[in-house]
PDB file of N, CA, C and O in Angstrom:
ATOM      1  N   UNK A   1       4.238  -3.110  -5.349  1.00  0.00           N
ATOM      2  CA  UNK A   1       3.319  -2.163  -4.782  1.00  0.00           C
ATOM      3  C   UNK A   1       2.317  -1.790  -5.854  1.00  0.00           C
ATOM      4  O   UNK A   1       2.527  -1.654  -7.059  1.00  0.00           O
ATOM      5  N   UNK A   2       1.371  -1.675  -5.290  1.00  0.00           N
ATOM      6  CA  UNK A   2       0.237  -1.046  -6.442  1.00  0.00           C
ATOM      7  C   UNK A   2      -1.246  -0.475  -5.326  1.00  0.00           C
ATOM      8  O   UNK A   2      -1.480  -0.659  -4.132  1.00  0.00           O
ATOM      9  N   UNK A   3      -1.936   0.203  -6.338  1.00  0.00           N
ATOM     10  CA  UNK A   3      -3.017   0.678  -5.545  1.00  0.00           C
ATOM     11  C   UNK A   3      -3.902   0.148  -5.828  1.00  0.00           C
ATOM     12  O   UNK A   3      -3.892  -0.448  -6.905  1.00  0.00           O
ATOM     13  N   UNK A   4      -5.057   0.120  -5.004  1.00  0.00           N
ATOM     14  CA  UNK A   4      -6.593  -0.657  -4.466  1.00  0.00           C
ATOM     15  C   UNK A   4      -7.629   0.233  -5.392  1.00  0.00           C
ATOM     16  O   UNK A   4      -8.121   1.281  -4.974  1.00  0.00           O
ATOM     17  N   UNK A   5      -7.904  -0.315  -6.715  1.00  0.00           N
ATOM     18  CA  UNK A   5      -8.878   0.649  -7.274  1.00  0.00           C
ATOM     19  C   UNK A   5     -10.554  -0.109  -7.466  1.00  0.00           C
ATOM     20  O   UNK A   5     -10.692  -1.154  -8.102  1.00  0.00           O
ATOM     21  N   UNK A   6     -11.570   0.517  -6.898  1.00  0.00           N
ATOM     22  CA  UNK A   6     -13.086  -0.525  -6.955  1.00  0.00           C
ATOM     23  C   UNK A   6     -12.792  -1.994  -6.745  1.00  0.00           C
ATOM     24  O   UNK A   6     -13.148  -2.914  -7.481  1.00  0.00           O
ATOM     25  N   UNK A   7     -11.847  -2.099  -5.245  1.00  0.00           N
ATOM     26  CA  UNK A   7     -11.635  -3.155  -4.961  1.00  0.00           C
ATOM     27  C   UNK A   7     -10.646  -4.559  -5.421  1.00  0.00           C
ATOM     28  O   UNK A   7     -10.455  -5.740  -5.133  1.00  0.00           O
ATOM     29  N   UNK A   8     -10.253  -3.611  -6.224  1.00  0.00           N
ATOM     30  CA  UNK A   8      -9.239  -4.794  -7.155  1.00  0.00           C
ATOM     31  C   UNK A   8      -7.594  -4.479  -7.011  1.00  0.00           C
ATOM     32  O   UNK A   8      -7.481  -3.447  -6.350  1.00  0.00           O
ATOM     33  N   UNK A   9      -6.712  -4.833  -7.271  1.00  0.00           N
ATOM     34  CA  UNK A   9      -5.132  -4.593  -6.828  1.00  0.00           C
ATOM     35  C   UNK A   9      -3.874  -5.133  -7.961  1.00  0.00           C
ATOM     36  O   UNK A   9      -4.205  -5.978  -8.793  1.00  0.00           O
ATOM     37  N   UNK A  10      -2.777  -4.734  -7.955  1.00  0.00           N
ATOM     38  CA  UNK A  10      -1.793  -5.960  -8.804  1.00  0.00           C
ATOM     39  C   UNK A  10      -1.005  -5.430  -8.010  1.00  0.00           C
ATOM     40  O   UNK A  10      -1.301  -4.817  -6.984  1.00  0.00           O
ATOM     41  N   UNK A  11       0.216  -5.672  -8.514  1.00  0.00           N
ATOM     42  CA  UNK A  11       1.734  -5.747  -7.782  1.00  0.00           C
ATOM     43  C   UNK A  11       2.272  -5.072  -9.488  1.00  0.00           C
ATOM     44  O   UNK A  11       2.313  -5.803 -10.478  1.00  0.00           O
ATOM     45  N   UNK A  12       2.698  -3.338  -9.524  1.00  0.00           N
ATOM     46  CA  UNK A  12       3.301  -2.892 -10.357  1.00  0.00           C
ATOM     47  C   UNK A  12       4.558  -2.683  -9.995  1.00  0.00           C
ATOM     48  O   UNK A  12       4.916  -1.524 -10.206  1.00  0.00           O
ATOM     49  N   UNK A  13       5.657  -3.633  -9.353  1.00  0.00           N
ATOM     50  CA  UNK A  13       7.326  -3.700  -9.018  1.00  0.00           C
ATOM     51  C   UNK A  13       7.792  -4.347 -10.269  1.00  0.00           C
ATOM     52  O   UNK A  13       7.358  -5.470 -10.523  1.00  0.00           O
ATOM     53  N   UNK A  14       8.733  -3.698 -11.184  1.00  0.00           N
ATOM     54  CA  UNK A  14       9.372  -4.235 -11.844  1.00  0.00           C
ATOM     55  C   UNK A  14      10.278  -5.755 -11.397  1.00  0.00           C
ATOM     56  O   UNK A  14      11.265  -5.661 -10.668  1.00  0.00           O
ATOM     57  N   UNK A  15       9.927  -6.774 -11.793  1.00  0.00           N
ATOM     58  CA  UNK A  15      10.342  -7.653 -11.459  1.00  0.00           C
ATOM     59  C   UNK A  15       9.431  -9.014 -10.232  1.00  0.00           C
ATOM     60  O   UNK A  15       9.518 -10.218  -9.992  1.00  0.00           O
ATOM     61  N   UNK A  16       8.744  -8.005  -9.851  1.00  0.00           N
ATOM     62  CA  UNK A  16       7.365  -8.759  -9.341  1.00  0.00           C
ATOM     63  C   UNK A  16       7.944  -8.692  -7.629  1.00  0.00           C
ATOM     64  O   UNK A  16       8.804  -7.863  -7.332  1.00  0.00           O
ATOM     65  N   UNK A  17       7.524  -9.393  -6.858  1.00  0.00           N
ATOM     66  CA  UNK A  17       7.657  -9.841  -5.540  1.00  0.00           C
ATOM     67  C   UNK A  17       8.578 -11.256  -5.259  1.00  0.00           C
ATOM     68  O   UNK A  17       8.552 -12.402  -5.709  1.00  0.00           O
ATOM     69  N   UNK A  18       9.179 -10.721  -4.532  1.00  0.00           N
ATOM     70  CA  UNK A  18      10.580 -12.117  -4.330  1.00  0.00           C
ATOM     71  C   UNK A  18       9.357 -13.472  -3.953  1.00  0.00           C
ATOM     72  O   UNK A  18       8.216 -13.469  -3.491  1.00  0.00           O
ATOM     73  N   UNK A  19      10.432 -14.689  -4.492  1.00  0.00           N
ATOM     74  CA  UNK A  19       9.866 -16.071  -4.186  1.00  0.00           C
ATOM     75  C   UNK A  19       9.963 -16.061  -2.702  1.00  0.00           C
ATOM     76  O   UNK A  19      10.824 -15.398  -2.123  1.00  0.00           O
ATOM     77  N   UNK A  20       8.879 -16.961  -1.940  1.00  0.00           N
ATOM     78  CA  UNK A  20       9.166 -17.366  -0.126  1.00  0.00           C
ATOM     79  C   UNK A  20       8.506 -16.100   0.573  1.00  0.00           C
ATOM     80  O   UNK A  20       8.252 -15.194  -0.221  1.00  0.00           O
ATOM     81  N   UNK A  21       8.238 -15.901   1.657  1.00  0.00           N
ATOM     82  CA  UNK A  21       7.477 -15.596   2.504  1.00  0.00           C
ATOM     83  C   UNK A  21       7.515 -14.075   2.715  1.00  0.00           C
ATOM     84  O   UNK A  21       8.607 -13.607   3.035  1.00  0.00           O
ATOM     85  N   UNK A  22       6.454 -13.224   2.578  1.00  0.00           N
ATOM     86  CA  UNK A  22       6.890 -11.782   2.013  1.00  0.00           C
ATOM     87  C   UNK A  22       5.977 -10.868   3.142  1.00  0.00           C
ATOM     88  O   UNK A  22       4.777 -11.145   3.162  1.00  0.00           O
ATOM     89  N   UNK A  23       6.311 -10.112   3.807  1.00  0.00           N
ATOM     90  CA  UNK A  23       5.673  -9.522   5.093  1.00  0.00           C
ATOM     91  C   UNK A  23       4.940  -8.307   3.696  1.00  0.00           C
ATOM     92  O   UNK A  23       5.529  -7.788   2.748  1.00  0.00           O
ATOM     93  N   UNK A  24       3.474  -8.204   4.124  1.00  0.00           N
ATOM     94  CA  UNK A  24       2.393  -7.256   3.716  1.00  0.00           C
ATOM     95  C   UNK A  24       2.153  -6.232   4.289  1.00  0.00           C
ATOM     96  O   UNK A  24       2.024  -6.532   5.475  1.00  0.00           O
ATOM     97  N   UNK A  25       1.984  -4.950   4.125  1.00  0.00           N
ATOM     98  CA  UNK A  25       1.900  -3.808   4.345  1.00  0.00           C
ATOM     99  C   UNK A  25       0.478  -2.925   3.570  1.00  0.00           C
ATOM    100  O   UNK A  25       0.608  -2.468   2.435  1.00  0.00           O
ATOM    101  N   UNK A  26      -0.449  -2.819   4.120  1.00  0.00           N
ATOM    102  CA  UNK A  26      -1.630  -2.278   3.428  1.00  0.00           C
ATOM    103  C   UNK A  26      -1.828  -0.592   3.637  1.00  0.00           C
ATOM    104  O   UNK A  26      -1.661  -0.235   4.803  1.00  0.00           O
ATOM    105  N   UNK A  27      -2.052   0.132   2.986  1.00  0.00           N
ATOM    106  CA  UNK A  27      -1.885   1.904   3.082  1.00  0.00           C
ATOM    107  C   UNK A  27      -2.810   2.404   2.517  1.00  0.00           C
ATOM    108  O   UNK A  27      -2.650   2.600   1.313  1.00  0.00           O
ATOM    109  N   UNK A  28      -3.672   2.667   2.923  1.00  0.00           N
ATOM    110  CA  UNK A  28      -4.740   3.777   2.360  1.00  0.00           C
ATOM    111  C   UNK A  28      -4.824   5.381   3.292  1.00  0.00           C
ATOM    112  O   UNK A  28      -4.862   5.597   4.503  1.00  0.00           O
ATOM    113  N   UNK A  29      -4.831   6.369   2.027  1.00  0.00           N
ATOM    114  CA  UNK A  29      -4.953   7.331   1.777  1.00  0.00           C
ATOM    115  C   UNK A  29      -5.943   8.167   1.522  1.00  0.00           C
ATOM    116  O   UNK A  29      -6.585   7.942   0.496  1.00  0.00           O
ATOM    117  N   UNK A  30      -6.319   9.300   2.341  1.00  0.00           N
ATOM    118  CA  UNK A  30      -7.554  10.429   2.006  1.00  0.00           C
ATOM    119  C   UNK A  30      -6.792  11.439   2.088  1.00  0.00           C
ATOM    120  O   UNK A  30      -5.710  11.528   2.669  1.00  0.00           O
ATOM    121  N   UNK A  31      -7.689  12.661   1.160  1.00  0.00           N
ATOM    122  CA  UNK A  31      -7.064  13.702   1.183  1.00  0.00           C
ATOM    123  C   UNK A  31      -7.696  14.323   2.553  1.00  0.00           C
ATOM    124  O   UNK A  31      -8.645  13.793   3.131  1.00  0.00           O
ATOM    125  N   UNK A  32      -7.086  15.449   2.972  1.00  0.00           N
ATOM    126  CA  UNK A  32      -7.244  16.179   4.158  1.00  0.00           C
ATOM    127  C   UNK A  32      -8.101  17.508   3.466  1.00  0.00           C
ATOM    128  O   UNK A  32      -8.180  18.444   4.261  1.00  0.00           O
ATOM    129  N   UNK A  33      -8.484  17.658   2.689  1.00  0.00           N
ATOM    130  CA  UNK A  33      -8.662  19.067   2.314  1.00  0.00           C
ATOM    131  C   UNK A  33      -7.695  20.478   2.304  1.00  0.00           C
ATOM    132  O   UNK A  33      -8.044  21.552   1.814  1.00  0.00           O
ATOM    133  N   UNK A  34      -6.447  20.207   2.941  1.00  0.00           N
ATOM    134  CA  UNK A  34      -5.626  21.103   2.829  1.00  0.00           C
ATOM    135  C   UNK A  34      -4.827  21.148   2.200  1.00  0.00           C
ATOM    136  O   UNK A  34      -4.597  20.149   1.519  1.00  0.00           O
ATOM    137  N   UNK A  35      -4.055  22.196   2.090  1.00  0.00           N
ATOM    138  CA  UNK A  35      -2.583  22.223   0.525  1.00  0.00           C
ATOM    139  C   UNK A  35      -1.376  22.589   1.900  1.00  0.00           C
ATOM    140  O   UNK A  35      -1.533  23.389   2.822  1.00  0.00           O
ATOM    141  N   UNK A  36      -0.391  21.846   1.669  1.00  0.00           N
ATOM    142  CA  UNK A  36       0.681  22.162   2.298  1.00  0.00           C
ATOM    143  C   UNK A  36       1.575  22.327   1.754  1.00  0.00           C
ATOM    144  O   UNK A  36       1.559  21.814   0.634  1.00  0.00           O
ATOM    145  N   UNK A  37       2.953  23.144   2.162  1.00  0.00           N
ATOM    146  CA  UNK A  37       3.918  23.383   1.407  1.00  0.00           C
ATOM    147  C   UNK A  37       5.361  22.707   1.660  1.00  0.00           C
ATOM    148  O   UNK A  37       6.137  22.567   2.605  1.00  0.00           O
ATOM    149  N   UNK A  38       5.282  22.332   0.153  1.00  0.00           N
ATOM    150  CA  UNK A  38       6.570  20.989  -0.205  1.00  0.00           C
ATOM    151  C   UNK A  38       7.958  21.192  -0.682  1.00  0.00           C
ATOM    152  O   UNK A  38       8.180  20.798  -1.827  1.00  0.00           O
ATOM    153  N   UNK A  39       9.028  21.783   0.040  1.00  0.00           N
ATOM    154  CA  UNK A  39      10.078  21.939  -0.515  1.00  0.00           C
ATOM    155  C   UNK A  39      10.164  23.399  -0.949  1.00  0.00           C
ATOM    156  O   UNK A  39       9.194  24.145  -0.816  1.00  0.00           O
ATOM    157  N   UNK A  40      11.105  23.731  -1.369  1.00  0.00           N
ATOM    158  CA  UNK A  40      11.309  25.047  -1.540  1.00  0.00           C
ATOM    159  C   UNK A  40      10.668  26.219  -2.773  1.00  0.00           C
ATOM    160  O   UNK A  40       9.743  25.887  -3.515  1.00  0.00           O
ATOM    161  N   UNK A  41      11.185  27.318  -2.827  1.00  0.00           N
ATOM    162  CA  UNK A  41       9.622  28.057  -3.763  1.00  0.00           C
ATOM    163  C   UNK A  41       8.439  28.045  -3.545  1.00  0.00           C
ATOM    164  O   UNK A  41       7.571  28.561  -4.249  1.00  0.00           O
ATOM    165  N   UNK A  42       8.240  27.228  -2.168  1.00  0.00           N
ATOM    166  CA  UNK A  42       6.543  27.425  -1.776  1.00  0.00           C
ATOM    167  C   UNK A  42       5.541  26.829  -2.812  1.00  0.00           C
ATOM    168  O   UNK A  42       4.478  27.286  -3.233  1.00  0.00           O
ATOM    169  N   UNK A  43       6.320  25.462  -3.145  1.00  0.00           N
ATOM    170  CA  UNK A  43       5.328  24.383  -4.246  1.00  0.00           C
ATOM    171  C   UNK A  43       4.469  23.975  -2.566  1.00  0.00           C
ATOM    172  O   UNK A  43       4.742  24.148  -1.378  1.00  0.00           O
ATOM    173  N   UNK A  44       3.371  23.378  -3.332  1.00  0.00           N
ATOM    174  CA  UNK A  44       2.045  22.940  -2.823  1.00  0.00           C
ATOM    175  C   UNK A  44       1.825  21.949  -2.918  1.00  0.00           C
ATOM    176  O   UNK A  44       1.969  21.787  -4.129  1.00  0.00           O
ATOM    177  N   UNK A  45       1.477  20.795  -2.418  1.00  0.00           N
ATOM    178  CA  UNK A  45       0.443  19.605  -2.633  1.00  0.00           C
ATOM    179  C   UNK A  45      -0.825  19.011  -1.644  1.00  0.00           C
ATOM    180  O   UNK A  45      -0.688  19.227  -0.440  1.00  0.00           O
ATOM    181  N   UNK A  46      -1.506  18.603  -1.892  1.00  0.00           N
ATOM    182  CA  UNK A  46      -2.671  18.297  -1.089  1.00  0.00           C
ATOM    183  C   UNK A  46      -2.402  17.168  -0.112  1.00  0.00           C
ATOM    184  O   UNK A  46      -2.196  15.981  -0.364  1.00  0.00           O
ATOM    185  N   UNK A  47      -2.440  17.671   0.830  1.00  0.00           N
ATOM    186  CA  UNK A  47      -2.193  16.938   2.535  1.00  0.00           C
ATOM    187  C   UNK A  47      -3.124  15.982   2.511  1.00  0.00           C
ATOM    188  O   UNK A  47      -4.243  16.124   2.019  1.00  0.00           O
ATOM    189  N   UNK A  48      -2.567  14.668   3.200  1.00  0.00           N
ATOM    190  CA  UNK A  48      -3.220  13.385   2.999  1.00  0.00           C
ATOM    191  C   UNK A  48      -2.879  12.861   4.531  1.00  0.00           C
ATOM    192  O   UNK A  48      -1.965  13.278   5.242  1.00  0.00           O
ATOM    193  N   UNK A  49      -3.627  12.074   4.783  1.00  0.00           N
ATOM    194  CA  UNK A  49      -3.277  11.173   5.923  1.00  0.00           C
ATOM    195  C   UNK A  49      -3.975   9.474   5.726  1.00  0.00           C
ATOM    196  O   UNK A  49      -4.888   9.027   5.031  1.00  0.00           O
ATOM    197  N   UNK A  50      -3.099   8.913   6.638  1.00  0.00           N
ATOM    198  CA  UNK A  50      -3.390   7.203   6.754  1.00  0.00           C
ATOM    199  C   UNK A  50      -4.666   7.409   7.109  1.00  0.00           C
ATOM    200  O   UNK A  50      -5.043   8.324   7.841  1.00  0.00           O
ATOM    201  N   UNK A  51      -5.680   6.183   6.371  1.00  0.00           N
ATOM    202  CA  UNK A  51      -6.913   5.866   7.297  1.00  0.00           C
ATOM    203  C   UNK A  51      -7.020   4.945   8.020  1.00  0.00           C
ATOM    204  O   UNK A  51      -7.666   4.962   9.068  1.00  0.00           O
ATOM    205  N   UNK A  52      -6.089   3.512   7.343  1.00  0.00           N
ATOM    206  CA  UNK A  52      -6.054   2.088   8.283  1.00  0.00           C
ATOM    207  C   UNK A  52      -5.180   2.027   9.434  1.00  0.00           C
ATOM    208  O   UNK A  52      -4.089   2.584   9.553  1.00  0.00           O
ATOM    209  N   UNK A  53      -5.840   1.216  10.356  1.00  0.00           N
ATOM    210  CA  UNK A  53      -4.910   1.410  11.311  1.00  0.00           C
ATOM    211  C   UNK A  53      -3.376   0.446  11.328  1.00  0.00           C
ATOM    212  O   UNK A  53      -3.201  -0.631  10.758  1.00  0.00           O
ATOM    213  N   UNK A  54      -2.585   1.060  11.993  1.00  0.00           N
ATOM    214  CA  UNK A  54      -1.260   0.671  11.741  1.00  0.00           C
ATOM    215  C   UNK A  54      -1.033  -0.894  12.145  1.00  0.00           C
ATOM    216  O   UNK A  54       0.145  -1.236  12.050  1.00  0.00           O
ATOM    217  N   UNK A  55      -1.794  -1.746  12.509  1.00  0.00           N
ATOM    218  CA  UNK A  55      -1.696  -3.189  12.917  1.00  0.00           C
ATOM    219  C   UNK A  55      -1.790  -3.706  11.053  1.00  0.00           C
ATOM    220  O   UNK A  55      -1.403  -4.816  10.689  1.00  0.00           O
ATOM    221  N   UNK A  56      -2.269  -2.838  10.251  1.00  0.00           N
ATOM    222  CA  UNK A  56      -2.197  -3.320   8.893  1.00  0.00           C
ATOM    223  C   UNK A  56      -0.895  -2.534   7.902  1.00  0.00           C
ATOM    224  O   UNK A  56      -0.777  -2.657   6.683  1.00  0.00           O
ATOM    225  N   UNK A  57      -0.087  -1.798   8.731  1.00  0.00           N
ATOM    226  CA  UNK A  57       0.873  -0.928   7.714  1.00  0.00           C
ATOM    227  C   UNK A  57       2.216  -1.127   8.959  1.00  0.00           C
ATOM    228  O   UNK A  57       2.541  -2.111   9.624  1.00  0.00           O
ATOM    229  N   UNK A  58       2.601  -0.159   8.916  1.00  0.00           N
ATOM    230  CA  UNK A  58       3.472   0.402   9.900  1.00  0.00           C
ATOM    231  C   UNK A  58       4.209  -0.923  11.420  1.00  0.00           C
ATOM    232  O   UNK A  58       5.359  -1.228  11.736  1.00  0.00           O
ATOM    233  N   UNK A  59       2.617  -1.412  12.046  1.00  0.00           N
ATOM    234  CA  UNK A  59       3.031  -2.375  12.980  1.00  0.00           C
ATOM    235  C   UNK A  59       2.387  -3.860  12.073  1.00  0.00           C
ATOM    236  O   UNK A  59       1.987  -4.743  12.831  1.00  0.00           O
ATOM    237  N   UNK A  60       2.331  -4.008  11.337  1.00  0.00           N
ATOM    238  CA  UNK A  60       1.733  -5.022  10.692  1.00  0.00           C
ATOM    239  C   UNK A  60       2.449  -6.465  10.476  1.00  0.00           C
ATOM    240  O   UNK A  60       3.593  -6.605  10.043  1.00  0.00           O
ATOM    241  N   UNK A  61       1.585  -7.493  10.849  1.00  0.00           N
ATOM    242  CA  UNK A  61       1.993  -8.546  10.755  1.00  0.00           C
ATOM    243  C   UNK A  61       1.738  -9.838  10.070  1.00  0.00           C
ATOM    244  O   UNK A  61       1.852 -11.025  10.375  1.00  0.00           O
ATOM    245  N   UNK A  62       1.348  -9.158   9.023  1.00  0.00           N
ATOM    246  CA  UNK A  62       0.190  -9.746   7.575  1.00  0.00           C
ATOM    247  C   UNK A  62       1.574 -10.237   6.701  1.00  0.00           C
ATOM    248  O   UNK A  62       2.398  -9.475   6.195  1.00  0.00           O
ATOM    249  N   UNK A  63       1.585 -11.321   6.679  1.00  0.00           N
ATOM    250  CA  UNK A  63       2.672 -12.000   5.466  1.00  0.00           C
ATOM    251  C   UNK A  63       1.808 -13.022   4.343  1.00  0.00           C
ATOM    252  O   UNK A  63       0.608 -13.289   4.411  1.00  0.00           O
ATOM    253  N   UNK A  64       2.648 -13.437   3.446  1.00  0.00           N
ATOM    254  CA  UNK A  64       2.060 -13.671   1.888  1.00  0.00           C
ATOM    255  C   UNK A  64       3.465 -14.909   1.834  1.00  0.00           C
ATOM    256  O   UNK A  64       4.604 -14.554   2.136  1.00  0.00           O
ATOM    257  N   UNK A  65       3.145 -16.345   1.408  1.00  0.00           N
ATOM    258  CA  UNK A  65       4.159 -16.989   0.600  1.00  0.00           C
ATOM    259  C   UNK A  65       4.059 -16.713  -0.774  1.00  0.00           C
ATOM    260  O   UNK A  65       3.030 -16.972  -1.398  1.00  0.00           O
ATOM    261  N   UNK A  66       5.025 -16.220  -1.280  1.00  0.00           N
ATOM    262  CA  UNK A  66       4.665 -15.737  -2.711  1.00  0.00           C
ATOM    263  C   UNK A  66       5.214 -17.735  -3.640  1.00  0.00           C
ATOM    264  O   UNK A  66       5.839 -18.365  -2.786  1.00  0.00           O
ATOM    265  N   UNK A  67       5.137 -18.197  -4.374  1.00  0.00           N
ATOM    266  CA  UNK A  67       5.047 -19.758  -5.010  1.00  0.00           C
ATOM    267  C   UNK A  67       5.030 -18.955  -6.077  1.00  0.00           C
ATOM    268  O   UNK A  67       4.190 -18.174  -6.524  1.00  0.00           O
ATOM    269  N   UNK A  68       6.873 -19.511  -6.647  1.00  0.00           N
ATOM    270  CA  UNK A  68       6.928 -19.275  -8.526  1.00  0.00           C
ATOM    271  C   UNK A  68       6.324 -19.971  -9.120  1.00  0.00           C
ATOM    272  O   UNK A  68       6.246 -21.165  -8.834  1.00  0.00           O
ATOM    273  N   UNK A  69       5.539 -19.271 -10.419  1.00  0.00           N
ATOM    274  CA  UNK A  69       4.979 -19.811 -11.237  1.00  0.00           C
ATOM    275  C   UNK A  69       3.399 -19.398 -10.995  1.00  0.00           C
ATOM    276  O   UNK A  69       2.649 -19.315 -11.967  1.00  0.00           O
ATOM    277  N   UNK A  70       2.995 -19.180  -9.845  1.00  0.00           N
ATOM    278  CA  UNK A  70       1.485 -19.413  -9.402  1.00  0.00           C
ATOM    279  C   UNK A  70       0.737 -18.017  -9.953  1.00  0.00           C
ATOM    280  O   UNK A  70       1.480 -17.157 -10.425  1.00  0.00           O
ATOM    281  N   UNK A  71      -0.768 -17.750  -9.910  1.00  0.00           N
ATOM    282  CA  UNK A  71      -0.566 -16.196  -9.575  1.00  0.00           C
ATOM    283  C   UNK A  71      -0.530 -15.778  -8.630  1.00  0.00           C
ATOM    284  O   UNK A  71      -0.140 -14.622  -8.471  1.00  0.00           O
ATOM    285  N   UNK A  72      -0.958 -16.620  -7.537  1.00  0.00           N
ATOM    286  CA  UNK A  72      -0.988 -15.958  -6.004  1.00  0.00           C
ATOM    287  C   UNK A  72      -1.573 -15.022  -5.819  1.00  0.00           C
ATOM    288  O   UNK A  72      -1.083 -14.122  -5.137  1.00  0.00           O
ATOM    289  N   UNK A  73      -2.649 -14.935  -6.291  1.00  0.00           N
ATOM    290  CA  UNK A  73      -3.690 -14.076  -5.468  1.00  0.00           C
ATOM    291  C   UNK A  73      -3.833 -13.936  -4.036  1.00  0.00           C
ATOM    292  O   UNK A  73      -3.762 -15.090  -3.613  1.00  0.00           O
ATOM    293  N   UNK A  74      -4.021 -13.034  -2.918  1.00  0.00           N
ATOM    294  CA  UNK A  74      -3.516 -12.938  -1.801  1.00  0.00           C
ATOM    295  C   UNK A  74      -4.808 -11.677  -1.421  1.00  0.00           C
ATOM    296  O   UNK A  74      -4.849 -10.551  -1.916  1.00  0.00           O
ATOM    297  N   UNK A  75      -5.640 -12.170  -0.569  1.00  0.00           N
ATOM    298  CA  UNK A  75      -7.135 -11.046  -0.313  1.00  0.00           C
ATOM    299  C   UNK A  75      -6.830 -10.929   1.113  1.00  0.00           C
ATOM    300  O   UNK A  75      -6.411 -11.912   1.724  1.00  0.00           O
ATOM    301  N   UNK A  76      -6.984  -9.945   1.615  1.00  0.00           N
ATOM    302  CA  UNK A  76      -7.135  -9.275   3.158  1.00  0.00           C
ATOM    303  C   UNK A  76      -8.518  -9.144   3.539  1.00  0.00           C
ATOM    304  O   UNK A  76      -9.115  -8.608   2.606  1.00  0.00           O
ATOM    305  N   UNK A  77      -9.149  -9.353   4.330  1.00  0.00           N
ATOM    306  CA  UNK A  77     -10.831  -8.777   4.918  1.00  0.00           C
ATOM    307  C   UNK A  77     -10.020  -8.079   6.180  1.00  0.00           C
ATOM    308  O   UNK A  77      -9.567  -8.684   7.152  1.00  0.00           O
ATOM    309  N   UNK A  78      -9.935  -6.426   5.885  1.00  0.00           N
ATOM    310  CA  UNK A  78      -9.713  -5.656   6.575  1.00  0.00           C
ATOM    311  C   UNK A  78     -10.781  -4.641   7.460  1.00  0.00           C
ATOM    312  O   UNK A  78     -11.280  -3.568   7.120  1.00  0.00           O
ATOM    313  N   UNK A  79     -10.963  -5.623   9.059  1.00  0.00           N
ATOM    314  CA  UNK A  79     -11.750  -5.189   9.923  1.00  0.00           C
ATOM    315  C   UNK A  79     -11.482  -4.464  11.013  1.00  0.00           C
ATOM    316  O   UNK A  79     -12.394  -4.119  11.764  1.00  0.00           O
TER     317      UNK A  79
END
């Protein structure tokens, strides 16, 4: 897993992504402008919601052969 920064990405999983055919999951995040409250003592954090739609996360059916040795670069054009 890793995040999408000015368009660019890696894979920060210790150990990398298993060899053979790997189902993809894409997640982007905005903040909501609001603070909600997280757990007990009334801690705070800033409320976020999904922007992509779930045919790319959640119901998604985007897979990757990952090939040891390669780098496998792997690009989405998400429309």
């Amino acid at each position: 897993m890793g995040p999408v920064s000015e368009g660019t990405y890696r894979i920060d999983w210790k150990g990398g992504v298993p060899i053979g055919e790997c189902k993809v999951e894409i997640l982007g995040y905005e903040e909501t402008g609001k603070e909600i409250i997280v757990g007990a003592g009334g801690k705070t954090e800033k409320e976020t919601r999904q922007v992509l739609p779930a045919k790319y996360n959640t119901e998604s059916t985007l897979s990757v052969t990952v090939e040891e040795g390669q780098e496998n670069q792997c690009d989405f054009d998400l429309k």
